[in-house]
DOVO-929540 format. One record per atom (N, C-alpha, C, O): residue number from 0; x, y, z. Coordinates in steps of 0.02 Angstrom, whole numbers. Atoms other than C-alpha are relative to their C-alpha. Layout:
<sites>
     i        X        Y        Z
   NUM        X        Y        Z
...
</sites>
This chain:
<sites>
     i        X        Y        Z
     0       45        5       56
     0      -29     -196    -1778
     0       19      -59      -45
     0      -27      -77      -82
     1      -20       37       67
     1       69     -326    -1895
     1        4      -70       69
     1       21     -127       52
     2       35       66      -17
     2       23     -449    -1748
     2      -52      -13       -8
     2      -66      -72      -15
     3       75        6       19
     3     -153     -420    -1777
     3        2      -35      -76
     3      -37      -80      -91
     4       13      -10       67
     4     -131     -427    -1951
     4       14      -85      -36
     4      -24     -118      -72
     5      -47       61       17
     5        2     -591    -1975
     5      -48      -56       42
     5      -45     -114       23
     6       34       47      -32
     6     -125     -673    -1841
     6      -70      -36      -63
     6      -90      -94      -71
     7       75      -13       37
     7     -284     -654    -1963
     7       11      -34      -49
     7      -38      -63      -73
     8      -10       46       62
     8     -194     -744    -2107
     8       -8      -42       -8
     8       -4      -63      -65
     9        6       77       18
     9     -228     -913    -2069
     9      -55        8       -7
     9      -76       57       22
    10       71       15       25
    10     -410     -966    -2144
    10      -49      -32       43
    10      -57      -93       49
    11       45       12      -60
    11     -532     -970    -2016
    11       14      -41       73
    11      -28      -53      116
    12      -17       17      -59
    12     -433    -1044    -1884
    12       45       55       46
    12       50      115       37
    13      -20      -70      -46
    13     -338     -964    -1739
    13       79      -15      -28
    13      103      -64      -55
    14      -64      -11       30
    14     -163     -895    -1774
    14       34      -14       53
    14       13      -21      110
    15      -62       20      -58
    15      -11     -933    -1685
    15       -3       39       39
    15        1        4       89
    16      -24      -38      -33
    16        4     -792    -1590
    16      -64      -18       68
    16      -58      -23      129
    17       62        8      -73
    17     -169     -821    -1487
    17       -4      -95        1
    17      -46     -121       37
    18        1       98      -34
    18     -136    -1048    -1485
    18       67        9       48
    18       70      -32       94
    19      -47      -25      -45
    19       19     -976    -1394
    19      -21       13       69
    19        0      -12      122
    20       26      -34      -59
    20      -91     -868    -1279
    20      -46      -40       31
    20      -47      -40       92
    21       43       56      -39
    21     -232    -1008    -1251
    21       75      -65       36
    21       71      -90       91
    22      -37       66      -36
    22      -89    -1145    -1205
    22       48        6       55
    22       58      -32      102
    23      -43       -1      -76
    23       45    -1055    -1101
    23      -13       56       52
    23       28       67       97
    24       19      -57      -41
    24      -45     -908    -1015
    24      -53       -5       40
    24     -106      -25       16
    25       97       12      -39
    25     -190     -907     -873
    25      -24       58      -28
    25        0       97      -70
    26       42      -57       18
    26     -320     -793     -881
    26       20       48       24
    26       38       93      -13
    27      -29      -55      -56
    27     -265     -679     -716
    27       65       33      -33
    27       79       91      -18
    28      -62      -31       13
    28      -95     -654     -810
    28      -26       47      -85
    28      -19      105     -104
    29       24      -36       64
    29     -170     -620     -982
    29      -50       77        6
    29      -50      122      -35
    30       22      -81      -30
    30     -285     -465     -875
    30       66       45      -13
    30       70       97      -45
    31      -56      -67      -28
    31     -111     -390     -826
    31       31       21      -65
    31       48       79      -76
    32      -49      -12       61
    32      -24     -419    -1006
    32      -58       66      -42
    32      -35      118      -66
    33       48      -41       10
    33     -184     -324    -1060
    33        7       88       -2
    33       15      130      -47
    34      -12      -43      -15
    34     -172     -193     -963
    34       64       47       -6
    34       58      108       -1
    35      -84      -11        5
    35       33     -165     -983
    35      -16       10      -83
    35      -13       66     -107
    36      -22       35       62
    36       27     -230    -1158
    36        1       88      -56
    36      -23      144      -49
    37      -31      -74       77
    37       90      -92    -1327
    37      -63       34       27
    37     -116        8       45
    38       55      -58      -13
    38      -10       71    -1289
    38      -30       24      -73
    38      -79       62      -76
    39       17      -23       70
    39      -31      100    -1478
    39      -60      -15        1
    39     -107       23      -10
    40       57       63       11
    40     -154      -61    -1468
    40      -59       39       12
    40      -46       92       41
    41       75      -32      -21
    41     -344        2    -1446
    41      -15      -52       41
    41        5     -105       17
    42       -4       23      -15
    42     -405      -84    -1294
    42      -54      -58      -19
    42      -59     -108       17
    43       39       74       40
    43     -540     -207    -1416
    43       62      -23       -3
    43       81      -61       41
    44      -53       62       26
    44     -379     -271    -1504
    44       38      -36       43
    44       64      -90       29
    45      -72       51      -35
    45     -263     -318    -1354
    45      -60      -45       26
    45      -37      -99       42
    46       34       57      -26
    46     -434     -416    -1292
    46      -15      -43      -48
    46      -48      -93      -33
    47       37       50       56
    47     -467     -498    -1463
    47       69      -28       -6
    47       62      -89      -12
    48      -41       44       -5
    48     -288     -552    -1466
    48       11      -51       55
    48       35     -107       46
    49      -18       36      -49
    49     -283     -608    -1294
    49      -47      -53       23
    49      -36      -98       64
    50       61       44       -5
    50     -448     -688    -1301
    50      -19       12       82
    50      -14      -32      125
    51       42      -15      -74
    51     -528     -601    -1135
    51      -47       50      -43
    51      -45       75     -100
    52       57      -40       22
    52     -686     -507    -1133
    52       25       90       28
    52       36       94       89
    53       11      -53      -14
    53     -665     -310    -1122
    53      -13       19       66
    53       33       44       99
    54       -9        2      -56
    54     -750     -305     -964
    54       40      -15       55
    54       36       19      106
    55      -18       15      -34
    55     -638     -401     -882
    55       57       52       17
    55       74       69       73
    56      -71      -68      -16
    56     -488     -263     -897
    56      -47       34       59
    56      -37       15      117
    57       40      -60      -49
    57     -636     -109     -806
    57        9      -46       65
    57       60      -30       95
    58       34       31      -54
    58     -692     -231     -662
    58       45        9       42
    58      100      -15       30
    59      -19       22      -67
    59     -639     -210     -492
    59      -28      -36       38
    59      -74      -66       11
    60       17       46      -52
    60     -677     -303     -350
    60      -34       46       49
    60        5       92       60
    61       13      -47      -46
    61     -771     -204     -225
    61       23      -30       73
    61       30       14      116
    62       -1       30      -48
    62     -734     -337      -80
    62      -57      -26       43
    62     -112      -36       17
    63       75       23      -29
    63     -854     -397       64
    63       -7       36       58
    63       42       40       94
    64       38      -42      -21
    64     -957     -288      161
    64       23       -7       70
    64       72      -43       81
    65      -36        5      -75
    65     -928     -267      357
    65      -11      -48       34
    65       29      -83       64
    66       34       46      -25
    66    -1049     -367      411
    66        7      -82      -26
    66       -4     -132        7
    67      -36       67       47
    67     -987     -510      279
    67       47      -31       50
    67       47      -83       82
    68      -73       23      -52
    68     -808     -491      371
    68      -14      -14       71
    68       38      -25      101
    69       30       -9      -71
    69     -900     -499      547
    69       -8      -56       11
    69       17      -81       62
    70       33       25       -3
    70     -995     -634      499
    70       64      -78       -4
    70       70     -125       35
    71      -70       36       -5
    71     -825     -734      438
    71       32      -15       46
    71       37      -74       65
    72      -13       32      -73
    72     -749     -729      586
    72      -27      -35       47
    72        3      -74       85
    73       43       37      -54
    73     -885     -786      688
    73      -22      -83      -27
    73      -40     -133        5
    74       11       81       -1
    74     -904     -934      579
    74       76      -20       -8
    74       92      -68       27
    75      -84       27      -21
    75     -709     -961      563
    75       24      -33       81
    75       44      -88       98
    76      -11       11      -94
    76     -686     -953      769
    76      -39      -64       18
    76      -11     -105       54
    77       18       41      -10
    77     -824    -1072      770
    77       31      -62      -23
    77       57     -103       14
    78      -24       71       21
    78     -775    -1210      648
    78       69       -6       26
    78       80      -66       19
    79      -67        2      -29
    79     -571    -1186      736
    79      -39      -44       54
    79      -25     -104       60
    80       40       44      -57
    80     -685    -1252      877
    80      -34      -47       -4
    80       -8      -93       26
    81       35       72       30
    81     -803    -1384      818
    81       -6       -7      -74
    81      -53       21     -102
    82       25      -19       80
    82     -777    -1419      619
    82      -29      -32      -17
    82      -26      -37      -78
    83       41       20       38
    83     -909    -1530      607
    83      -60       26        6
    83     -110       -8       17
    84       56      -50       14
    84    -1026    -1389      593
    84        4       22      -77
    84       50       49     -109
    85       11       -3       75
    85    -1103    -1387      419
    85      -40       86       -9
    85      -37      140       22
    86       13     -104       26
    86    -1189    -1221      329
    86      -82      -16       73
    86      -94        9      128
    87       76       -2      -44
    87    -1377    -1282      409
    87       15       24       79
    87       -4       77      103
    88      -26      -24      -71
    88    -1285    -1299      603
    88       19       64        8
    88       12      101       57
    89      -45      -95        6
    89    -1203    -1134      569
    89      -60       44      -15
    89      -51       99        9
    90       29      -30       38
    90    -1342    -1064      489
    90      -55       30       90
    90      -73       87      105
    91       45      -34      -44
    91    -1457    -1082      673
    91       39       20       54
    91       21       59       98
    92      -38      -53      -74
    92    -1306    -1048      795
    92        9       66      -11
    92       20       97       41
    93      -19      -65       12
    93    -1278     -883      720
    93      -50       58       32
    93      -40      115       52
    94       61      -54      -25
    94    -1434     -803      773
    94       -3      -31       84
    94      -23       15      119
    95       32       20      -57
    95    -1458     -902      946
    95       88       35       55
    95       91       60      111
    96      -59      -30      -12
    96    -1273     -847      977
    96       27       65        9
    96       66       85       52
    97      -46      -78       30
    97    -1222     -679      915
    97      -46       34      -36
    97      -27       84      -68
    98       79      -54       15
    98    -1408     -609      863
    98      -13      -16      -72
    98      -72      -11      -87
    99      -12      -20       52
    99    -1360     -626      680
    99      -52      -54      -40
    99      -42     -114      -50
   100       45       65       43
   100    -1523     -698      575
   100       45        1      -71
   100       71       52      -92
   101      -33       33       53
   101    -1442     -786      424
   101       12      -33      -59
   101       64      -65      -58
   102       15       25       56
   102    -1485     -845      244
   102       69      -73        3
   102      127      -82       22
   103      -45       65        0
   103    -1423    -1017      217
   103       52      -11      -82
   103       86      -57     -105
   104      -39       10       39
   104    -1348     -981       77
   104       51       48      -18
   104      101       42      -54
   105      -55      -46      -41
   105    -1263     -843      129
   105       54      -34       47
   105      115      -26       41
   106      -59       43      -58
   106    -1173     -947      267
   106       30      -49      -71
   106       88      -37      -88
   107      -34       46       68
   107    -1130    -1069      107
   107       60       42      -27
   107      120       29      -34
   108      -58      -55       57
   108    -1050     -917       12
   108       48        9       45
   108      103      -11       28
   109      -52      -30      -44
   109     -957     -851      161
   109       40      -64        4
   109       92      -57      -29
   110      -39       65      -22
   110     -883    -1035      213
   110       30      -21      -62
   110       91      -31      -60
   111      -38        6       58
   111     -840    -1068       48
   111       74       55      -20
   111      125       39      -51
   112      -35      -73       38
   112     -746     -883       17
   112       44      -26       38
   112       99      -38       12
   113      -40        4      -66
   113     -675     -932      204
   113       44      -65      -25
   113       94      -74       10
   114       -8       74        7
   114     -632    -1113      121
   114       12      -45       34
   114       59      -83       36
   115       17       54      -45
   115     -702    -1206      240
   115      -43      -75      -10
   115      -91      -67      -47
   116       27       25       34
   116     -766    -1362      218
   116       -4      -67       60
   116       47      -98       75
   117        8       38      -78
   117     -846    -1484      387
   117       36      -78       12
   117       46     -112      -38
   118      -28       74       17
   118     -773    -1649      414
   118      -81      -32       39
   118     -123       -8       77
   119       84       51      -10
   119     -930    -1786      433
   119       29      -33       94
   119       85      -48      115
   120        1       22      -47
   120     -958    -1841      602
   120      -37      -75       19
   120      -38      -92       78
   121       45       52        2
   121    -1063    -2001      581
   121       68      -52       21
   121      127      -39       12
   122      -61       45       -6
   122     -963    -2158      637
   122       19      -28      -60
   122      -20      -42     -106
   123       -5       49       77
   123     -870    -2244      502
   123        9      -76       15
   123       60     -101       -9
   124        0       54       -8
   124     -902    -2413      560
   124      -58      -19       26
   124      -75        8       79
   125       66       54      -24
   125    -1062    -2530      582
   125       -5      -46       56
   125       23     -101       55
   126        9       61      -50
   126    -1103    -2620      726
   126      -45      -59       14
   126      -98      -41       39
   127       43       53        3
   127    -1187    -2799      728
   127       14      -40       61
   127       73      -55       72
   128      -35       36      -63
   128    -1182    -2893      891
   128       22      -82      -34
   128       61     -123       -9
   129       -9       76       26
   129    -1186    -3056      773
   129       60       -2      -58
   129      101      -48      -56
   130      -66      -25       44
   130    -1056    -3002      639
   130       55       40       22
   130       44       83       64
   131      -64      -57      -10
   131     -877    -2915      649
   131      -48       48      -26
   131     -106       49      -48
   132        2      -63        1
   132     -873    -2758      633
   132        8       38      -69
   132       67       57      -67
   133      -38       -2       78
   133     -849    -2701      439
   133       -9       56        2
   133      -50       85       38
   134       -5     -110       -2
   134     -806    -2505      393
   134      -43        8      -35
   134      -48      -37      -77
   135       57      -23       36
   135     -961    -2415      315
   135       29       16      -64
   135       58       70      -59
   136       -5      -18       59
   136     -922    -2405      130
   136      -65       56      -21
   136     -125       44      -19
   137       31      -57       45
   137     -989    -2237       45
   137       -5      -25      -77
   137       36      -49     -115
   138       11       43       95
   138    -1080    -2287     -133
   138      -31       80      -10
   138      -52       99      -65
</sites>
């Protein structure tokens, strides 16, 4: 309570105790101090000191569905095998493959979660029969 209190004294700016908590704490650690933190505290005040939202203490994670994890593997196994398969390529082997029709932005989410990410297959070099050869600059 007499951190709440000693915090509140400075005049409309933030008190030491939370320029402390913004500069040397993440967010993920400031959840757990939350949750741990003095039991006296009501759980508004340990989030108004710690500067997180309420919600974030309740929230679990529910995870990803079966067919999510199914779907992961089958594009994981693939890109181990060819990784210059982007979300679109992935998006029509999935069904012509393994039955599975596919939102394209669904295959995005999953490859991302998976953190995958294609390498470009285009050549990186120009060919002129009358000029060398110069490397394709990306603008």
């Amino acid at each position: 309570m007499r951190v709440a209190e000693e915090n509140t004294r400075t005049s409309g700016r933030d008190g030491f105790f939370i320029r402390c908590v913004k500069k040397g704490i993440d967010k993920k650690r400031r959840k757990e101090i939350a949750k741990d933190f003095y039991y006296r505290l009501s759980v508004r005040k340990k989030c108004k000191l710690l500067k997180i939202s309420r919600f974030s203490i309740y929230y679990k994670d529910k995870g990803e569905r079966e067919e999510n994890q199914i779907l992961m593997e089958l594009i994981d196994k693939k890109y181990q095998h060819d990784p210059t398969y982007g979300a679109r390529r992935m998006q029509k082997y999935l069904p012509k493959r393994h039955g599975y029709k596919v939102n394209l932005k669904r295959v995005r989410r999953l490859k991302k979660r998976c953190r995958l990410k294609e390498f470009l297959s285009f050549s990186l070099y120009t060919y002129s029969p009358v000029f060398k050869i110069f490397p394709y600059h990306r603008i």
